[in-house]
N, C-alpha and C positions, 0 to 999 in steps of 0.2 A: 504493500500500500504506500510507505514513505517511499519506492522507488518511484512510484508511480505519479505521486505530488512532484515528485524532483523533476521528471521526465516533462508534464506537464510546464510547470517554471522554466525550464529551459528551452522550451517550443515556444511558448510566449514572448519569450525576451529573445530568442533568433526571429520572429515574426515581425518585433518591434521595430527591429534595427536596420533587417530586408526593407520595412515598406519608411522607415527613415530616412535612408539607403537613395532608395529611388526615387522618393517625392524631391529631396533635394540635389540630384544628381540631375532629374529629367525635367524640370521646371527651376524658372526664375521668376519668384512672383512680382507683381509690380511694386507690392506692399509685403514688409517682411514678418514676421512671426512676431509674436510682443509675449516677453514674459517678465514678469514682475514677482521677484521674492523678497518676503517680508518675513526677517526670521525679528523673531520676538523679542525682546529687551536687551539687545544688542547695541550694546555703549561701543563708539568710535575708536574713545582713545584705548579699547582693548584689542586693537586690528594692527599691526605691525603696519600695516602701510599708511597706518593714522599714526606711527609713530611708538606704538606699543612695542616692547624689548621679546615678548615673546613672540615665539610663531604660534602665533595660534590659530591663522587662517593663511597655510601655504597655498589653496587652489584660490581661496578669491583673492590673497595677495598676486598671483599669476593673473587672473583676472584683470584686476585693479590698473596692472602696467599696461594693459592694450585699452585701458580705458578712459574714460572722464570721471575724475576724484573730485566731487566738491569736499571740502577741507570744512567747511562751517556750514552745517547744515542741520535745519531745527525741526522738531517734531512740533505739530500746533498742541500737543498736549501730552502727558507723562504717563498715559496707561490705554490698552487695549484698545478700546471700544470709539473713546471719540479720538486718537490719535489716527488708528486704521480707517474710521469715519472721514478723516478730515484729508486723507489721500485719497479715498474713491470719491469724492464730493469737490474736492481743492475749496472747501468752504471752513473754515473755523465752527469749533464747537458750538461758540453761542448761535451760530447760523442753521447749522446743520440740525441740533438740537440734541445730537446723541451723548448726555453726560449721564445717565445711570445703564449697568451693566448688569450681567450675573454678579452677584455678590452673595457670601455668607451676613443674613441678618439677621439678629435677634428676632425679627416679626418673619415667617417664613414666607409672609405676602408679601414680595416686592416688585417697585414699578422698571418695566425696560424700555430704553429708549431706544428707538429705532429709526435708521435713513429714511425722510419721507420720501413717498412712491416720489413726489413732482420732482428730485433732483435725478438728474440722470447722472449716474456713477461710472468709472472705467468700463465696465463690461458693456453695460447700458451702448456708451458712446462707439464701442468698438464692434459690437453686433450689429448697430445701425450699418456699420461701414462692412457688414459684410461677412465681420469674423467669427469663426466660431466660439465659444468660450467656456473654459477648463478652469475649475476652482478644486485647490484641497487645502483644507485648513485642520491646523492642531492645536486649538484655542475654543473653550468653552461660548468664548465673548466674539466670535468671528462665524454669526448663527444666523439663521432662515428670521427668527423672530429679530432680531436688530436688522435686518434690510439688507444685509452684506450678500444674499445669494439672487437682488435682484439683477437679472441682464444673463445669468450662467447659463448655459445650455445644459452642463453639468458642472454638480458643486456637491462635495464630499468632507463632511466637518466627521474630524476623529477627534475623541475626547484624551485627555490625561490617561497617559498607559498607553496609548495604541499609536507612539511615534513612531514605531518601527513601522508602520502598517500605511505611510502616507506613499515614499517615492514605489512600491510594488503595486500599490493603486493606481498611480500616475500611470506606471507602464503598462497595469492592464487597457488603460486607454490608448495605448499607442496606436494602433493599427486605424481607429479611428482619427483621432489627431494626424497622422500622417497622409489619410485621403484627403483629409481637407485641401482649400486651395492655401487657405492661412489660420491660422489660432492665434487665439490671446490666451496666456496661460497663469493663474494668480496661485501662487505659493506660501501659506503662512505659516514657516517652521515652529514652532513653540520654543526650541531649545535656543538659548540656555535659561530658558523660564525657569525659577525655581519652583521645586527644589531641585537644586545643583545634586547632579548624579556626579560620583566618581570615574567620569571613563573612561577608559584603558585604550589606549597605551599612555593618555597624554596626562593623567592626574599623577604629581608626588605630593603626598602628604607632607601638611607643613605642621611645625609645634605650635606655632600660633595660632589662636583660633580664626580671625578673621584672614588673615594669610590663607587658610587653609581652605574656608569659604571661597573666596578668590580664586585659589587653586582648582577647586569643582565648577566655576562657573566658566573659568576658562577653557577647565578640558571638555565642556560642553559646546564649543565655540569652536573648537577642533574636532568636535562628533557632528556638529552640523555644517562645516566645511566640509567632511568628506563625504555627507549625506548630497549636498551639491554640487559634489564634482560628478558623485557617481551620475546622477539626471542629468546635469548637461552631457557628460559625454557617450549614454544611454540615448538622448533625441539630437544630438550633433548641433547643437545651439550655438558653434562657431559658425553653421550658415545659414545665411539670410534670416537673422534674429534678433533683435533687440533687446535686452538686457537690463532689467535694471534691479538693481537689490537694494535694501535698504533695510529701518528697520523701523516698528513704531514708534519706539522711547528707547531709554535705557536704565540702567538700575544701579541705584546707591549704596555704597558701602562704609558708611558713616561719615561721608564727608562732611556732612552736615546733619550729624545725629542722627542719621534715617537709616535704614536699608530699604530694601526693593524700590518701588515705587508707585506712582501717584499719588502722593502726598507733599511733593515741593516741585519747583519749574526750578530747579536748582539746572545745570549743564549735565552734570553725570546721569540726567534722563529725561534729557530737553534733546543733546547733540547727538546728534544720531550719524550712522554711515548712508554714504548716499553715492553709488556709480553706474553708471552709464554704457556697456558694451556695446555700440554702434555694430551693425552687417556688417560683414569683410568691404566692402568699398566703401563705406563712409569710417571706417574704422580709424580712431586717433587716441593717443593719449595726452593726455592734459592734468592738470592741476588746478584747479578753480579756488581764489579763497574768499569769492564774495560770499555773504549771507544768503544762504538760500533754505529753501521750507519744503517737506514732504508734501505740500502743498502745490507745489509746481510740477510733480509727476504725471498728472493731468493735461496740464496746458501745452508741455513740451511733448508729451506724443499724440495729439492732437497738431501739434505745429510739425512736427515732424512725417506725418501722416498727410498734410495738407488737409484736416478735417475742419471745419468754418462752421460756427453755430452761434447761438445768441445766449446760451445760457450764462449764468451770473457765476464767474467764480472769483478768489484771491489770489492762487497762483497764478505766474505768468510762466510763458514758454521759457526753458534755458537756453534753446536753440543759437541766440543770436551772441547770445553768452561765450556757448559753446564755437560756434564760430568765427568767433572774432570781429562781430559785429559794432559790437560796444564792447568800452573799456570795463575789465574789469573793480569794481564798486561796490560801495556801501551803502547806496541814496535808500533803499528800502528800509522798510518799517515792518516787522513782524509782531504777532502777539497775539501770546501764547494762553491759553486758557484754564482750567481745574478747579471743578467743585472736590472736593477732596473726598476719598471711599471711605476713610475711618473717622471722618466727621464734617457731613454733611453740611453742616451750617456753614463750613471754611472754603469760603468762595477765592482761589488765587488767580492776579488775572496779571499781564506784563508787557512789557514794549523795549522789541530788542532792535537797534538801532548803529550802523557803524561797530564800534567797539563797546559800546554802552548795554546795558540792561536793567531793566526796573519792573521792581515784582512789588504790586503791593493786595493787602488783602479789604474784605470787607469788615475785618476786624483792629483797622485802625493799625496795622502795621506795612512798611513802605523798606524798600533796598535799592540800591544802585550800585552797580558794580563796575569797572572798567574791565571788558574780557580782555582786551591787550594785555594789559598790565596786572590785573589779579585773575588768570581764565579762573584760580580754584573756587574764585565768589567768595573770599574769604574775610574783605574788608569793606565794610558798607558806607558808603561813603555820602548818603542822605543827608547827611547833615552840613559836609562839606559842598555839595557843589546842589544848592537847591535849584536853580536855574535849570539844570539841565533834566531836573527829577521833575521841575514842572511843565518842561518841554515833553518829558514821555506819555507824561500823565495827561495830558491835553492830547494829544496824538492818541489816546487808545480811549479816551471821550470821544473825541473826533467821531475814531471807527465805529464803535459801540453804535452812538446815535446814528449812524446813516448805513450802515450797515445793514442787505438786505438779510431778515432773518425769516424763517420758512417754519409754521405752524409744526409746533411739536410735537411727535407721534408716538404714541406707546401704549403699555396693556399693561392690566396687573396680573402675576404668574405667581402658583404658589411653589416652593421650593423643597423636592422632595429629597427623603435623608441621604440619599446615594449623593446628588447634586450637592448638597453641602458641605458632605465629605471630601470631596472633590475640589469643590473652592476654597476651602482650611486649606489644603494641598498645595496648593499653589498659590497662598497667602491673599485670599478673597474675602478677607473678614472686614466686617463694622467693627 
C-alpha cells in the first residue's frame, strides 16, 4: 500500500513538470504568470540580504540578487488580517475596515471583519484580465469568512499543523495551472509564525533564553526558504513569471518590551521584506531605499500588466521607480494603523515620513523617532522637535478626514474549543 502512495506521488510530480515542461517551452505568453508569497511575520532585518549575519534564507538570498530589493519597506499594519487586507485592497485598515480577526476571547462570540464585496482585490483584478487564480494559505486569519478567497478560482486554507501539506497541494494543481494560458498564484507561508519549531538542520541551541527563541525562529526562516525553492523550481518560475515575496509584518523580540506582534507599529513589525523577480527579459537587479508600502503590490502589477481602472487605492505603481523614471525619494507619506488584539480600546495610529516617524495613541501618548539616526526607535524625541510631531500629526488628520472609507463588513461567529486551542497556539489571545 505505502509503495503504492509512493508510486502515485511520483507520477504526479513527473506529470507536473512534463506539462510545466511544455507550457513554457511551446508558448510565450503576452502576459506573464504572477505569483505573490506572503510568508508570515517575517522581519527584514532577519534576511542576510537585508543585512542579517546569518544565512538564513540562501535561495531567496539567490533570489534577491537577480532582483528589485526595496530596503525600507512598510506593512500598513502589525498582524495578519488587516496587514494581508491592506495588500489585496492597496487600501489602509481604516479604509478597508478589516481590524478584528480570529482571536482567542474570553466571550467565545466574536465579531470578524471582512474585505467588502465592493473592493476589488488582486485576484479580483487579475481574473478580470483573464487569469486564472490559485490561492493556499496556512493562516487561521487568511479565510473565506474575512473576504481573502474572493476573485480565486481555487483557494485552499490549511490550519496550524498541516504546513507540511500546502507546497504537495500546490503540485497537485499542477497539470491544471500548466494548461492555462497564465495564472496568478497567492502563497501565505505561516512559518516562522510562532510557535518557533526547532528545525533541523538549521536550529543550535542557545543558553540564553531569548537567544535561543531567536535561534527557532530563524531556523524556521531556513524551513520556509527551502519550502520555496522547492515550488519555484517544481513550476520553473525563472520563466515568464513575476515574483514577488514579501511578508505581512514582522515580530518583536523585546525591543521594546513586546514579543510577537500586533501590539506596537514599532519597525521590528512594521518593516517588512519586499522583492520583485521580473520574467527573464525585463529581469534586473536593483536596490531601492525609498519608503515604500505593501501597499503598492497592487498598483505596480496592474502598471506592469498595462491594466487601467478607476478604482480608489493608496498604493502607487513602483514601476517608474523601478525604472528609473524618477529619482529615487522620500516625498511620500505612509501611515500605519492598529487597534491593538490584547486590548481593544488601544487605538495606535502613525505617519512615516523621509526619515521621520510618529506613533501616537488614543490614549494620550505621542513618539517621534529619526529612522536614520535611531532605526532601533529607541529615543523619543517629542519633546524635542514638536514642529515636526505636528507636521505628522496634521498629515494623518489630513488623510483620516478625506480619506475614502468603505462601509464595514462582518458577522458575529461563535468560537468552538478546537478553534481556541488553536489561537493560544499561535499567540491569539485577548
Amino acid at each position: 500500500m505505502k509503495k503504492s502512495k509512493y508510486t502515485v506521488a511520483i507520477f504526479l510530480i513527473f506529470v507536473g513538470i512534463v506539462f510545466m515542461l511544455q507550457i513554457n517551452c511551446s508558448r510565450k505568453s503576452a502576459d506573464p504568470n504572477i505569483v505573490l508569497i506572503v510568508i508570515d511575520t517575517l522581519r527584514a532585518d532577519h534576511l542576510p540580504f537585508y543585512g542579517y549575519k546569518k544565512n538564513t534564507a540562501p535561495f531567496l538570498s539567490k533570489i534577491a540578487s537577480q532582483s528589485v530589493v526595496f530596503e525600507n519597506a512598510f506593512s500598513a499594519s502589525s498582524w495578519t488580517a488587516p496587514a494581508t487586507a491592506s495588500i489585496f485592497t492597496s487600501l489602509y485598515p481604516i479604509q478597508h475596515g478589516v481590524i478584528r480577526g480570529y482571536w482567542a476571547s474570553r466571550n467565545r462570540k466574536i465579531e470578524l471583519h471582512r474585505i467588502p464585496e465592493k473592493i476589488k482585490t488582486i485576484p479580483e483584478v487579475l481574473k478580470e484580465k483573464g487569469y486564472k487564480t490559485y490561492g493556499i494559505a496556512v493562516n487561521i486569519n487568511i479565510c473565506k469568512e474575512q473576504g481573502f478567497t474572493q476573485g480565486f478560482d481555487r483557494f485552499k486554507l490549511f490550519r496550524y499543523g498541516q504546513e507540511e501539506r500546502s507546497n504537495p497541494h500546490l503540485k497537485e494543481w499542477a497539470q491544471e495551472i500548466g494548461s492555462q494560458e497564465k495564472s496568478f498564484i497567492y502563497i501565505h507561508y505561516n512559518d516562522p509564525h510562532r510557535p518557533y519549531h526547532k528545525r533541523r538542520p538549521w536550529y543550535e541551541k542557545r543558553k540564553n533564553k531569548r537567544a535561543d527563541i531567536i535561534a527557532r525562529y530563524d531556523s524556521e526562516i531556513n524551513y520556509v526558504d527551502q519550502k520555496i525553492k522547492d515550488i519555484f523550481d517544481f513550476f520553473l518560475w525563472d520563466k515568464n513569471t513575476l515574483l514577488i515575496v514579501t511578508a505581512d509584518h514582522g515580530e518583536g523580540f523585546m525591543e521594546h518590551n513586546q514579543t510577537g506582534h500586533s501590539n506596537t507599529l514599532y519597525s521590528e513589525v512594521l518593516r517588512v521584506p519586499f522583492i520583485i523577480y521580473f520574467p527573464e527579459e525585463d529581469r534586473v537587479h536593483k536596490r531601492i531605499k525609498s519608503n515604500v508600502s505593501s501597499l503598492d503590490i497592487l498598483p505596480t502589477i496592474k502598471d506592469y500588466l498595462d491594466i487601467e481602472d478607476n478604482e480608489i487605492q493608496e498604493g502607487i505603481s513602483l514601476m517608474p521607480l523601478i525604472r528609473g523614471k524618477i529619482e529615487d525619494d522620500n516625498k511620500r507619506f505612509f501611515f500605519p494603523y492598529l487597534r491593538t488584539q490584547k486590548d481593544m480600546s488601544l487605538l495606535l495610529r502613525g505617519t512615516i515620513w523621509n526619515e521621520w516617524k510618529y506613533i501616537f495613541s488614543n490614549k494620550n501618548t505621542q513618539e517621534l523617532y529619526n529612522l536614520r539616526e535611531d532605526p532601533g526607535e529607541k529615543v523619543n524625541l517629542y519633546h524635542m522637535n514638536k514642529e515636526m510631531m505636528k507636521r505628522l500629526f496634521s498629515k494623518y488628520s489630513e488623510f483620516e478626514k478625506n480619506c475614502k472609507k468603505f462601509k464595514r463588513e462582518s458577522k458575529k461567529t461563535k468560537l468552538e474549543a478546537e478553534k481556541i486551542k488553536e489561537l493560544k497556539t499561535l499567540g491569539y489571545v485577548e
